[in-house]
N, CA, C and O atoms as CSV, one atom per row, in Angstrom:
chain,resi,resn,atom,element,x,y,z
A,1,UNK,N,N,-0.618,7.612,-14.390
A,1,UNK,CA,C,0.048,8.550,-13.485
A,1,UNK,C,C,-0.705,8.577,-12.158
A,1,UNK,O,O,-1.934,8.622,-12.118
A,2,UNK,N,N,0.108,8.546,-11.021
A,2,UNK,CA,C,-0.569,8.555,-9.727
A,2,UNK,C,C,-1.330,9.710,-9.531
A,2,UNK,O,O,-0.940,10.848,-9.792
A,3,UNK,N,N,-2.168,9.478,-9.175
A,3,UNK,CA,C,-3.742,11.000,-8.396
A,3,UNK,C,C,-3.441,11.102,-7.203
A,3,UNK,O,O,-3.080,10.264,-6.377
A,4,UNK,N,N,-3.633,12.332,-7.142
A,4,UNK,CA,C,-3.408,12.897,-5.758
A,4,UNK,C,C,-4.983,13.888,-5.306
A,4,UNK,O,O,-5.320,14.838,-6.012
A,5,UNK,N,N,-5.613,13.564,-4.340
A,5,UNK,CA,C,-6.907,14.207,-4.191
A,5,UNK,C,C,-6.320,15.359,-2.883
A,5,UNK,O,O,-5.700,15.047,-1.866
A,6,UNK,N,N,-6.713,16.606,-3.279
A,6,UNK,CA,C,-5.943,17.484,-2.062
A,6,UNK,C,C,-6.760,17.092,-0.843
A,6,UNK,O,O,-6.282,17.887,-0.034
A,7,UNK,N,N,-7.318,16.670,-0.428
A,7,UNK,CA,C,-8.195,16.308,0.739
A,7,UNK,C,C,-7.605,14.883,1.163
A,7,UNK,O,O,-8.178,14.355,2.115
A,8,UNK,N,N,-6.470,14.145,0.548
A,8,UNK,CA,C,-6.161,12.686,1.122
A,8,UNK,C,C,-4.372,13.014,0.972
A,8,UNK,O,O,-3.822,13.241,-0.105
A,9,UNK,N,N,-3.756,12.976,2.153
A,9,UNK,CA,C,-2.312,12.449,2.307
A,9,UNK,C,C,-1.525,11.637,1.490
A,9,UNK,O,O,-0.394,11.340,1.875
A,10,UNK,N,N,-2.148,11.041,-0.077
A,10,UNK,CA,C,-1.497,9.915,-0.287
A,10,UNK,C,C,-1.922,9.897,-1.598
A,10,UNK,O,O,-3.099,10.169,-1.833
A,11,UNK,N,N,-0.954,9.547,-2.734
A,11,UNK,CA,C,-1.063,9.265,-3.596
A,11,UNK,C,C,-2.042,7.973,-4.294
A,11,UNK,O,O,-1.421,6.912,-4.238
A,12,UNK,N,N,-3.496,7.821,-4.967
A,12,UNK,CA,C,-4.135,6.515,-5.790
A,12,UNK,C,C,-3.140,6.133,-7.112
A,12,UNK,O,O,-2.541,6.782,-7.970
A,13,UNK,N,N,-3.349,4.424,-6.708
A,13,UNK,CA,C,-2.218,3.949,-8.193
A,13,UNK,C,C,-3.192,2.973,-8.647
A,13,UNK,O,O,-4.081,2.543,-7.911
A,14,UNK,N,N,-3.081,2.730,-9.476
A,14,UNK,CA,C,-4.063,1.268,-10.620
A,14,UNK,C,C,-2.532,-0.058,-10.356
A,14,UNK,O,O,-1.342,0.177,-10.147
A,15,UNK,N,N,-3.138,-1.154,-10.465
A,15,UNK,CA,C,-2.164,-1.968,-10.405
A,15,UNK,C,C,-1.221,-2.114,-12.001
A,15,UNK,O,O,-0.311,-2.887,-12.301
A,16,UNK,N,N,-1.819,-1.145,-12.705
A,16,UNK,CA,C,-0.804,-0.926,-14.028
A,16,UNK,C,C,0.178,-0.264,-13.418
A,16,UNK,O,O,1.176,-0.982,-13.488
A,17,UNK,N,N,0.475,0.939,-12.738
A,17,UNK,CA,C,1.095,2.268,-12.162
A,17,UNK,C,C,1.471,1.278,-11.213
A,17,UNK,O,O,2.671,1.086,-11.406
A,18,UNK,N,N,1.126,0.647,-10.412
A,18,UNK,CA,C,1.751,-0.238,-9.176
A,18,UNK,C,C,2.946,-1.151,-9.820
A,18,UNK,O,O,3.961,-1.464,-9.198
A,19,UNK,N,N,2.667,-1.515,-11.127
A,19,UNK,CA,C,3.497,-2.235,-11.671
A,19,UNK,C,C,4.775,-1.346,-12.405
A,19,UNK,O,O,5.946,-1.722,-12.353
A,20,UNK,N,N,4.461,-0.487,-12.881
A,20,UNK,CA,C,5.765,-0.064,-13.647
A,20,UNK,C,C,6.606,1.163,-12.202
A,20,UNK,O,O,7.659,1.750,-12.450
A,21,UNK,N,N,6.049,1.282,-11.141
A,21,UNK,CA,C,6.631,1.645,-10.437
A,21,UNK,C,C,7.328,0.893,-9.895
A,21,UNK,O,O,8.330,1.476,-9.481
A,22,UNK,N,N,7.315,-0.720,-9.548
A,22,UNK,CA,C,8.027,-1.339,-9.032
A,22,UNK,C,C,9.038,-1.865,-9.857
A,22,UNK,O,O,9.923,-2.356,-9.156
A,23,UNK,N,N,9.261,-1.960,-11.027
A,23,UNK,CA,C,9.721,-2.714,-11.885
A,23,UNK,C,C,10.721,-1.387,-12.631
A,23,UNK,O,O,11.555,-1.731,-13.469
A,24,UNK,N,N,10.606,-0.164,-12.339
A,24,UNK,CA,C,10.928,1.227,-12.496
A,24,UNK,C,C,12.818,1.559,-11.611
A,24,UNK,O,O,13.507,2.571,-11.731
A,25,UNK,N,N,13.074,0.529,-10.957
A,25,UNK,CA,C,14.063,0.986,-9.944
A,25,UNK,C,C,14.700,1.371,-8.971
A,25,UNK,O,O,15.853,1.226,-8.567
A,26,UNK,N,N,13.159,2.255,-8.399
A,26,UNK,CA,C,12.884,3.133,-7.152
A,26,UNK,C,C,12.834,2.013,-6.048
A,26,UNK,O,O,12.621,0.808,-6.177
A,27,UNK,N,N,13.106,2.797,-4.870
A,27,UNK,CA,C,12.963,1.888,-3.867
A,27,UNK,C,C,11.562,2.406,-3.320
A,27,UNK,O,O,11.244,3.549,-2.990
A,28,UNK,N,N,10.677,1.012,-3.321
A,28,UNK,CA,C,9.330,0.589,-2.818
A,28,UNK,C,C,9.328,-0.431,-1.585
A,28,UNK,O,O,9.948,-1.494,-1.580
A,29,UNK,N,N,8.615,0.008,-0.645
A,29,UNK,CA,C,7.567,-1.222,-0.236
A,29,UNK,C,C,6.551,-1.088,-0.076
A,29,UNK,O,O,6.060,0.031,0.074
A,30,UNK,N,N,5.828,-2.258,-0.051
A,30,UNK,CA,C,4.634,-2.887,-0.852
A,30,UNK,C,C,4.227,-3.600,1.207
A,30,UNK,O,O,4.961,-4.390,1.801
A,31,UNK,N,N,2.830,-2.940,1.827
A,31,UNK,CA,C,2.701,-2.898,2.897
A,31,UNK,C,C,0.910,-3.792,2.794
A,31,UNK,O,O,-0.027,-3.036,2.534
A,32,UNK,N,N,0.627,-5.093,2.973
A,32,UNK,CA,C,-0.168,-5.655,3.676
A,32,UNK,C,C,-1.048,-5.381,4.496
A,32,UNK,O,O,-0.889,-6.105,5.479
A,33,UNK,N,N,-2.342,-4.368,4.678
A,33,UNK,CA,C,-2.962,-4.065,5.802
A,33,UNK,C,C,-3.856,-4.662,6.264
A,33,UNK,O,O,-4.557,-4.112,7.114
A,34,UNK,N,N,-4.171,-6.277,5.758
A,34,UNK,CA,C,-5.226,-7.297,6.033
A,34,UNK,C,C,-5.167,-7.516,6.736
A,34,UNK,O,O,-4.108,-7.144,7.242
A,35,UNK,N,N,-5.888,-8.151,7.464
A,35,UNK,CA,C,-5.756,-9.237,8.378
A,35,UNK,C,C,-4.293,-10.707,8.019
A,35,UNK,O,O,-3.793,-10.902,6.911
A,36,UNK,N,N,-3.978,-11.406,9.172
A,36,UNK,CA,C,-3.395,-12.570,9.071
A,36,UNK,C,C,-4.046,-13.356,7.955
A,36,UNK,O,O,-3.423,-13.563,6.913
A,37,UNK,N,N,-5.239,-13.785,8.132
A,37,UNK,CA,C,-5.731,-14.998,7.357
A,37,UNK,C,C,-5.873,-14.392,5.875
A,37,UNK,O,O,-5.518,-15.060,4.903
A,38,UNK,N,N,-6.440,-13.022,5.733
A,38,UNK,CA,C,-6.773,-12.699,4.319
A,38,UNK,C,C,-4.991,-12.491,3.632
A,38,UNK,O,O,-4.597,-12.430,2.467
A,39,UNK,N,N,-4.394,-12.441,4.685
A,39,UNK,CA,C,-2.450,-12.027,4.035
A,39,UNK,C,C,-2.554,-13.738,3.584
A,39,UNK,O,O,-2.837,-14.089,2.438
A,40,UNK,N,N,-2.347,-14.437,4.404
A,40,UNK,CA,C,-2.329,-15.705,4.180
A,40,UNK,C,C,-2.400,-16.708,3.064
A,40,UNK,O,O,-1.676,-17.571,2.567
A,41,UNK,N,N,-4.202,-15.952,2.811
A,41,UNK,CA,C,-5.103,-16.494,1.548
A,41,UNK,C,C,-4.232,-16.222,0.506
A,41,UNK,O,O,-4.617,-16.920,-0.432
A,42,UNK,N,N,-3.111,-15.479,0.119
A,42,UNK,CA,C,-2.841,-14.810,-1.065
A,42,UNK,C,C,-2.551,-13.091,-1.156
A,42,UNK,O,O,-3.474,-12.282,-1.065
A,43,UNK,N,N,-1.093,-12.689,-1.352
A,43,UNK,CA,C,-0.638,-11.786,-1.235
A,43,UNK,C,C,-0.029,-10.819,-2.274
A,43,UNK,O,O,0.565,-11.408,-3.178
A,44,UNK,N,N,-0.036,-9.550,-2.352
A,44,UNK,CA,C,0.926,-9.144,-3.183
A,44,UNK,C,C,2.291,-9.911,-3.199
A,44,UNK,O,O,2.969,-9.797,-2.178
A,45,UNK,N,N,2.882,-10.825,-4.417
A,45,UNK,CA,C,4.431,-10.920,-3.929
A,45,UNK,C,C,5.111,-9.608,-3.114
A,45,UNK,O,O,4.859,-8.409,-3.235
A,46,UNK,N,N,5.944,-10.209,-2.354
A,46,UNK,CA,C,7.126,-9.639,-1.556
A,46,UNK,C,C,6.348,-8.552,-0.596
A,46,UNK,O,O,6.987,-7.881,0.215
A,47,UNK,N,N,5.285,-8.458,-0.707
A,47,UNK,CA,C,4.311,-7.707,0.369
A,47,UNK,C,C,4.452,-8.183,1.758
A,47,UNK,O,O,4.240,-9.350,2.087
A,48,UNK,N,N,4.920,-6.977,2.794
A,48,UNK,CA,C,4.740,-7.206,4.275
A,48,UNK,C,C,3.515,-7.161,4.959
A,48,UNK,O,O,2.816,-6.163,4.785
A,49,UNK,N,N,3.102,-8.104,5.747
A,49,UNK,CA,C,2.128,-7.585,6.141
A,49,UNK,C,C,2.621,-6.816,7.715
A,49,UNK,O,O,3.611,-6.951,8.435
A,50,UNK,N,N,1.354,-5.955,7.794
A,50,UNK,CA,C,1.457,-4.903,8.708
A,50,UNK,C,C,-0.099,-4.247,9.108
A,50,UNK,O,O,-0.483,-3.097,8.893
A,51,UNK,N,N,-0.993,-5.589,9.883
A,51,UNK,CA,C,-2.625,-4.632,9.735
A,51,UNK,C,C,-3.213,-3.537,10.093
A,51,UNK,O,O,-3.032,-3.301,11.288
A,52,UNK,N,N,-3.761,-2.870,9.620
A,52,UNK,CA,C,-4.330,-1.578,9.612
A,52,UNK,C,C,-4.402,-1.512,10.930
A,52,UNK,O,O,-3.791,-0.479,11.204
A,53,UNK,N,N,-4.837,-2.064,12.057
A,53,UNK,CA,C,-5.110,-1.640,13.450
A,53,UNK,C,C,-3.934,-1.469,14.040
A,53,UNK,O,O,-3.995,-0.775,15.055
A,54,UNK,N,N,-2.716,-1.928,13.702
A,54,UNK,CA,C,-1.534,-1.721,13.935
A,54,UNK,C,C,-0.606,-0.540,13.457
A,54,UNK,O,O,0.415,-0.294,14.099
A,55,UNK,N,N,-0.871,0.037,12.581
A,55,UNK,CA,C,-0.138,1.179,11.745
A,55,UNK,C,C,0.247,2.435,13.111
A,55,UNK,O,O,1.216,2.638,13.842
A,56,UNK,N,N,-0.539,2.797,13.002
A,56,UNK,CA,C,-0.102,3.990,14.224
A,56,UNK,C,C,0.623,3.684,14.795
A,56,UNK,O,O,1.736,4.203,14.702
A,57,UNK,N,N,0.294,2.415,15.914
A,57,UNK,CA,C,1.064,1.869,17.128
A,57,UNK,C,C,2.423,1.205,16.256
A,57,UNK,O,O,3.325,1.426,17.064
A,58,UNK,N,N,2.866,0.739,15.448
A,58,UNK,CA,C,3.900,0.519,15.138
A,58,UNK,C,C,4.678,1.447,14.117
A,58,UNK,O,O,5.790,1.229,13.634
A,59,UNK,N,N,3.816,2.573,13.887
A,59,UNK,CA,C,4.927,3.675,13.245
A,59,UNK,C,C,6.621,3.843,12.654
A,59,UNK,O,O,7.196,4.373,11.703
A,60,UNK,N,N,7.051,2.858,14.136
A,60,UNK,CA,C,8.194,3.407,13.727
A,60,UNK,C,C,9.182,2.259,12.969
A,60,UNK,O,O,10.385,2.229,12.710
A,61,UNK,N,N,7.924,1.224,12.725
A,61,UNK,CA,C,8.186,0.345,11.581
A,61,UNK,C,C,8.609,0.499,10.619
A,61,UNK,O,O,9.603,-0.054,10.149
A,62,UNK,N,N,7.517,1.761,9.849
A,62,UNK,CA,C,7.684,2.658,8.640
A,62,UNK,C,C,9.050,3.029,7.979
A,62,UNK,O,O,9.804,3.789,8.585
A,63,UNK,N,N,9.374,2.558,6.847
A,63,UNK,CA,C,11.079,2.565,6.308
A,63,UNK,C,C,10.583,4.461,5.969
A,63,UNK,O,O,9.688,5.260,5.694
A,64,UNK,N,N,11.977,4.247,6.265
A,64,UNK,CA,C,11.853,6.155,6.259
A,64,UNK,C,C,12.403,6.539,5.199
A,64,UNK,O,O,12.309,7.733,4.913
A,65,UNK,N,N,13.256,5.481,4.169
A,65,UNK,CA,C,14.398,5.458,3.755
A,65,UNK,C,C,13.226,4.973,1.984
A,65,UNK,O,O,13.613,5.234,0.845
A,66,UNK,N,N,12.685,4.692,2.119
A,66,UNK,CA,C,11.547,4.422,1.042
A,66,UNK,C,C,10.089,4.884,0.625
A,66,UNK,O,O,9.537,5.597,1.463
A,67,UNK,N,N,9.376,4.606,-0.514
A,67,UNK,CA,C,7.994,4.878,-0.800
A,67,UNK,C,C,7.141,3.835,-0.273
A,67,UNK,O,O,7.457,2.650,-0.378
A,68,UNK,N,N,6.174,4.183,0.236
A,68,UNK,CA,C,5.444,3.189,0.540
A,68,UNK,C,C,4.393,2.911,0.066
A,68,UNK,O,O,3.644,3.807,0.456
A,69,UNK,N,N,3.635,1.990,-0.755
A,69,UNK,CA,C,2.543,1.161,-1.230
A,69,UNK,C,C,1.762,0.439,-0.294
A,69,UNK,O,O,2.227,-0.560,0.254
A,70,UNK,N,N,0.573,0.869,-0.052
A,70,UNK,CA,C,-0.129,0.176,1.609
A,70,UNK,C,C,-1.540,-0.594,0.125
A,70,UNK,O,O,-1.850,-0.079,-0.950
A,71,UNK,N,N,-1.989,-1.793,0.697
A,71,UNK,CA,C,-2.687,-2.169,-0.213
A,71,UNK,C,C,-3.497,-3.106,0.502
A,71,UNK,O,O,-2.684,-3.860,1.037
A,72,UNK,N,N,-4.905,-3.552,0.871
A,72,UNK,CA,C,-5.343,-3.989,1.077
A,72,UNK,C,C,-6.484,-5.126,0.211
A,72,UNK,O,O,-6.065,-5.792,-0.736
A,73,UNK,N,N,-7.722,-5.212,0.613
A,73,UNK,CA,C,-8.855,-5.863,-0.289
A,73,UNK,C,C,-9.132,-5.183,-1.181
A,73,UNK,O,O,-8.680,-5.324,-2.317
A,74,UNK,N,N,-10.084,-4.152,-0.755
A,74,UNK,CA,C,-10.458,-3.390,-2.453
A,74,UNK,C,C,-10.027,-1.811,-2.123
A,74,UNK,O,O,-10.478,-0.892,-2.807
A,75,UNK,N,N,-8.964,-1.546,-0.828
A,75,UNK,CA,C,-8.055,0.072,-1.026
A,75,UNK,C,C,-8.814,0.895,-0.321
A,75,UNK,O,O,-8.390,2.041,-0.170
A,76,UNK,N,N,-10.239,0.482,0.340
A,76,UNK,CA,C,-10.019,1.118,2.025
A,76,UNK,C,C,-9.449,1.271,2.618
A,76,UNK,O,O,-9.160,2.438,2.879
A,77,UNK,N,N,-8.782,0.091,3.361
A,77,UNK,CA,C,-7.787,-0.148,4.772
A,77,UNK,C,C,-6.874,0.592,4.570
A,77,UNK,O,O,-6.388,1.530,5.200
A,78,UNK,N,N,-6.537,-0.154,3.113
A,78,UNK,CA,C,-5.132,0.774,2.488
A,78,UNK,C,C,-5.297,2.041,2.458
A,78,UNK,O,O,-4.224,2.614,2.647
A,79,UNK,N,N,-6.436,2.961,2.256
A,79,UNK,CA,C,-6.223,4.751,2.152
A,79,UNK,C,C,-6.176,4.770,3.420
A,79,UNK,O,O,-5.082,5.112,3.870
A,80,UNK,N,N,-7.263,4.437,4.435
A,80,UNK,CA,C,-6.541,4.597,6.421
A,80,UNK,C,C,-5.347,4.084,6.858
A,80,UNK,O,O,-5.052,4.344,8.025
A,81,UNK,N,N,-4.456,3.304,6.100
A,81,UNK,CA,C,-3.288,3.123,7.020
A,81,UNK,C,C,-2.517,4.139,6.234
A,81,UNK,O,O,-1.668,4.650,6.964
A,82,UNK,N,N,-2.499,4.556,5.186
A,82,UNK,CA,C,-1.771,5.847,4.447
A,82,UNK,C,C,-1.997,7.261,5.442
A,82,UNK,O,O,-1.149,7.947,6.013
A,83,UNK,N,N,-3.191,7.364,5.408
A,83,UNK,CA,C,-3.692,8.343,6.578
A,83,UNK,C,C,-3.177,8.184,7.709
A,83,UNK,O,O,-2.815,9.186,8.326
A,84,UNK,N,N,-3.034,7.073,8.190
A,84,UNK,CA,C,-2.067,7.139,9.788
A,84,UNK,C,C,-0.324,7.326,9.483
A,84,UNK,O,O,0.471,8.008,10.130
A,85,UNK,N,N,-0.060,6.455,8.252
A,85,UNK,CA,C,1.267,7.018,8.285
A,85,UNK,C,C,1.571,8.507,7.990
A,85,UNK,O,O,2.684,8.981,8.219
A,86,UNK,N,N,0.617,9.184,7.509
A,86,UNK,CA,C,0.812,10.371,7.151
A,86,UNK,C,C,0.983,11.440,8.519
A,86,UNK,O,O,1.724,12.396,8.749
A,87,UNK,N,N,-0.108,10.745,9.283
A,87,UNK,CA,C,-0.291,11.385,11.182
A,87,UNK,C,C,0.788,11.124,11.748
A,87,UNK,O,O,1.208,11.760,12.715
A,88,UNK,N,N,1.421,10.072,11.172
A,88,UNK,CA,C,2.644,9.443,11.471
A,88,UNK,C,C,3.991,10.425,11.190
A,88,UNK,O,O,4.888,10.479,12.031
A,89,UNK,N,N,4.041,11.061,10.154
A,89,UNK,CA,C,4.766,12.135,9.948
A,89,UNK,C,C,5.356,11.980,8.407
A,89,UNK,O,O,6.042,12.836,7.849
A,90,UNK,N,N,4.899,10.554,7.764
A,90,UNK,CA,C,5.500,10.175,6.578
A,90,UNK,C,C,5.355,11.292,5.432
A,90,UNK,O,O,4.188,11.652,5.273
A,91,UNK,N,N,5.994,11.712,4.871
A,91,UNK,CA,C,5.120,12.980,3.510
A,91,UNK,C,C,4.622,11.952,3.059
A,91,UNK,O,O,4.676,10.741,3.273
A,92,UNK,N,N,3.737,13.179,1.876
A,92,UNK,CA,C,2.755,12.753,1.147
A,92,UNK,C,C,3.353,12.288,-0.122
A,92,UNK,O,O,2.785,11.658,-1.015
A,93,UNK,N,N,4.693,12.724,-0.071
A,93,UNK,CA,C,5.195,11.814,-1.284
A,93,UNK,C,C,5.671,10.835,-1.446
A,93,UNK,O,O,6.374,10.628,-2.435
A,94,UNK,N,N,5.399,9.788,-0.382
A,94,UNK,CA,C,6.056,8.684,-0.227
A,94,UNK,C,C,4.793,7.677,-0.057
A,94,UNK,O,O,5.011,6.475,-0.207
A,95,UNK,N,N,3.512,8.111,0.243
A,95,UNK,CA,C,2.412,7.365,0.844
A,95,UNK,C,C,1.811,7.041,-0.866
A,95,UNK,O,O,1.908,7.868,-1.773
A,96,UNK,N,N,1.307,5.906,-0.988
A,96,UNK,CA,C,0.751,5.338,-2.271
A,96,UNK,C,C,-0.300,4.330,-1.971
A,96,UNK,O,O,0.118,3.498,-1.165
A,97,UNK,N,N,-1.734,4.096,-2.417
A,97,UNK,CA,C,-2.493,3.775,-2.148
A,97,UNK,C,C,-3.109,2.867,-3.481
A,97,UNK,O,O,-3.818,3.384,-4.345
A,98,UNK,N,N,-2.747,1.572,-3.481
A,98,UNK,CA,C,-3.122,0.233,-4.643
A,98,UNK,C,C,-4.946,0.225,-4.876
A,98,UNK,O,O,-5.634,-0.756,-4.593
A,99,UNK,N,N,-5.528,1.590,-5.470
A,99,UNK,CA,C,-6.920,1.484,-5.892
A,99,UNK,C,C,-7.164,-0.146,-6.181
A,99,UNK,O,O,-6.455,-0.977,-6.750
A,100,UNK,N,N,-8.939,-0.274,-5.316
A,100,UNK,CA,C,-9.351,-1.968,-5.932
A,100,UNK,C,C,-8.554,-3.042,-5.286
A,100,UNK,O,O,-8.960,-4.204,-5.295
A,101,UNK,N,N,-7.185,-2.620,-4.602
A,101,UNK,CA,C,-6.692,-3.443,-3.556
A,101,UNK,C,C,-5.836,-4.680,-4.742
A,101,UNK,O,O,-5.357,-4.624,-5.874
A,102,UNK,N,N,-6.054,-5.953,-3.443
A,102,UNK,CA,C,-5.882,-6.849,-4.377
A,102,UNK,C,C,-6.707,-7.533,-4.515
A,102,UNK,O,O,-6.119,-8.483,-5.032
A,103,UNK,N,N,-7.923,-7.870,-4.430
A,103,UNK,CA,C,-8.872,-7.989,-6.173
A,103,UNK,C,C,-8.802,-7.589,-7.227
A,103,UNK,O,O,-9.089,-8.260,-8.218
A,104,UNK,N,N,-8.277,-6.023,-7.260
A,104,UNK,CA,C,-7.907,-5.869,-8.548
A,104,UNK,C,C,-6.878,-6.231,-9.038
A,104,UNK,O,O,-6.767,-6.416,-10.250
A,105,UNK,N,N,-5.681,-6.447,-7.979
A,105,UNK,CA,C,-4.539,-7.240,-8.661
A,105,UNK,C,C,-4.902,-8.181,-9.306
A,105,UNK,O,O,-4.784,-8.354,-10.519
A,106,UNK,N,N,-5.543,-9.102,-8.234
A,106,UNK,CA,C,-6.184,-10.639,-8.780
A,106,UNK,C,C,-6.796,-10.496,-10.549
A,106,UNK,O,O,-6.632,-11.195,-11.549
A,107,UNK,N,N,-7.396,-9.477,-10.326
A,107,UNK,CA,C,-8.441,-9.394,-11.568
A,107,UNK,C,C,-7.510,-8.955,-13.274
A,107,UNK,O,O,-7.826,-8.983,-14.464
A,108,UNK,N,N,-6.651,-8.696,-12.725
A,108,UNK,CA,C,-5.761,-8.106,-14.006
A,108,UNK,C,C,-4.630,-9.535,-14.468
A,108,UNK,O,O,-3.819,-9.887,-15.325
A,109,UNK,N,N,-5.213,-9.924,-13.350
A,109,UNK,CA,C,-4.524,-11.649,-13.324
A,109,UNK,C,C,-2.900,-11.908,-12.956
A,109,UNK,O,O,-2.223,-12.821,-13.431
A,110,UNK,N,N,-2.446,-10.918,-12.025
A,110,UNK,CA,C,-1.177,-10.362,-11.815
A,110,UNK,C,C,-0.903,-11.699,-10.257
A,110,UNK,O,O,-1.916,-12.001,-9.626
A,111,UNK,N,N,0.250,-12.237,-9.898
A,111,UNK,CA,C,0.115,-13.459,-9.036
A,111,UNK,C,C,0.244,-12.881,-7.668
A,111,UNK,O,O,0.614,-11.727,-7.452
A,112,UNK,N,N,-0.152,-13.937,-6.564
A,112,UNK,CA,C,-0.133,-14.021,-5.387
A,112,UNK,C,C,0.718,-14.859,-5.312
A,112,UNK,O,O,1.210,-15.489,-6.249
A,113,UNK,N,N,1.077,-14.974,-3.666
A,113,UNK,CA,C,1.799,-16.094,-2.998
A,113,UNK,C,C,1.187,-16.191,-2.014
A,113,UNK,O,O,1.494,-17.041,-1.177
């Protein structure tokens, strides 16, 4: 079940919870906050990228119309670009944050592209 810390805008998920949420029905996207080259190296499937230094300034990128999953290396980047979409005006029930990033995807042995 997703955690919610009252001090953070945004819901923590395990890539178990990342998985049965997507595979669940709901409409998700799944948001890239790496860099180019680390998106590059290997990605969440169907993951946009969108890098963290960019989030604010492109705001109005943000599907308004969906949940969003921001996920980075190991779920830093990813809790600050949750935090800007949140400054952004997104609720807190839509912001979701991929704990461990994707290394931990990697590590649960779940694929890239």
């Amino acid at each position: 079940m997703p955690t919610k810390d009252e001090r953070e805008p945004f819901y923590r998920i395990t890539v178990a919870e990342m998985k049965e949420m997507l595979a669940d029905g709901e409409e998700y996207v799944v948001i890239d906050v790496r860099n180019p080259d680390e998106y590059g190296a290997g990605h969440v499937p169907g993951a946009s990228l969108l890098p963290v230094n960019s989030v604010f300034a492109r705001r109005d990128e943000l599907p308004t119309d969906k949940k969003i999953i921001f996920v980075c290396q190991v779920g830093q980047r990813s809790a600050l670009a949750a935090e800007m979409a949140a400054a952004a005006g997104v609720p807190a029930d839509r912001l979701y944050n991929l704990e461990g990033g994707t290394d931990s995807w990697r590590k649960a042995g779940e694929p890239v592209e």
